[in-house]
C-alpha positions in Angstrom: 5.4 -137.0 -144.0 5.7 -133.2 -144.5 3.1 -132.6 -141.6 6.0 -132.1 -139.6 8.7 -130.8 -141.4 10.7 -131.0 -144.3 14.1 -131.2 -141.9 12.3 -134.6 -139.9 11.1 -136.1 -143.0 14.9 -135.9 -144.2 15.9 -137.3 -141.4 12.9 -140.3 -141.0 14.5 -140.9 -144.7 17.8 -141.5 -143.5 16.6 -144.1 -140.9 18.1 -147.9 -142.1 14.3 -149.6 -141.0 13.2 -146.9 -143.6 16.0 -148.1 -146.2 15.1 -151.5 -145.5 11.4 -151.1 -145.9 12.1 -149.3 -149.2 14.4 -151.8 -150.5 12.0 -155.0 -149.4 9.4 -153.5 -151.2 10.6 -152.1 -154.5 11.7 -155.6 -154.7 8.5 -157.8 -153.4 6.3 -155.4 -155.9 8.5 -153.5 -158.8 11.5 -156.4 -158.4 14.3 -153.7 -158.6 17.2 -155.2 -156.7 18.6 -152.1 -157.5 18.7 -150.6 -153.6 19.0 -154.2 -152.0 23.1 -154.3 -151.9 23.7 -151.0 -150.5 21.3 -151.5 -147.9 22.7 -155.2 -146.6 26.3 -153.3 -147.4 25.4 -150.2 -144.7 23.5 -152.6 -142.3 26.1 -154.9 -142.3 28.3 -152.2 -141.8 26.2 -150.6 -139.3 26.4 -154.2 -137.1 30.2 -154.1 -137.3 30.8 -150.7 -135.6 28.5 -151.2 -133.0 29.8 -154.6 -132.3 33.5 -153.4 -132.3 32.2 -150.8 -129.9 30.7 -153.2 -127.8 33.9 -155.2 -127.7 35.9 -152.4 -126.4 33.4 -151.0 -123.8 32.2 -154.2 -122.3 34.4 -155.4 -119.6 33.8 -158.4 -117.7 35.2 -157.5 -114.3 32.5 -154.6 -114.2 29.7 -156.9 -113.6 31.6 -159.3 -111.0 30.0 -159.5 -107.5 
């Protein structure tokens, strides 16, 4: 992935499909579990926020004809 730079590979690394990928797969072939609770932990995380966010910034009477 350095074709295009070390500053987007770093941040392709930082993506949580990438983390996920990494962690499915050091387990399926090298079964190291080691990765596997941080990554539920920060997706699980990750869902929270955005669905707190969602909670606040939806509002109902918006989409009323």
């Amino acid at each position: 992935m350095t074709i295009f730079g070390k500053k987007i590979a770093a941040i392709a690394d930082m993506s949580p499909i990438a983390k996920m990928a990494d962690s499915f797969f050091g387990i399926i072939y090298d079964h190291n579990f080691h990765e596997l609770s941080s990554t539920i932990g920060i997706l699980l995380l990750g869902s929270f926020i955005f669905l707190v966010i969602i909670h606040v910034m939806y509002r109902p009477e918006k989409f009323e004809g």
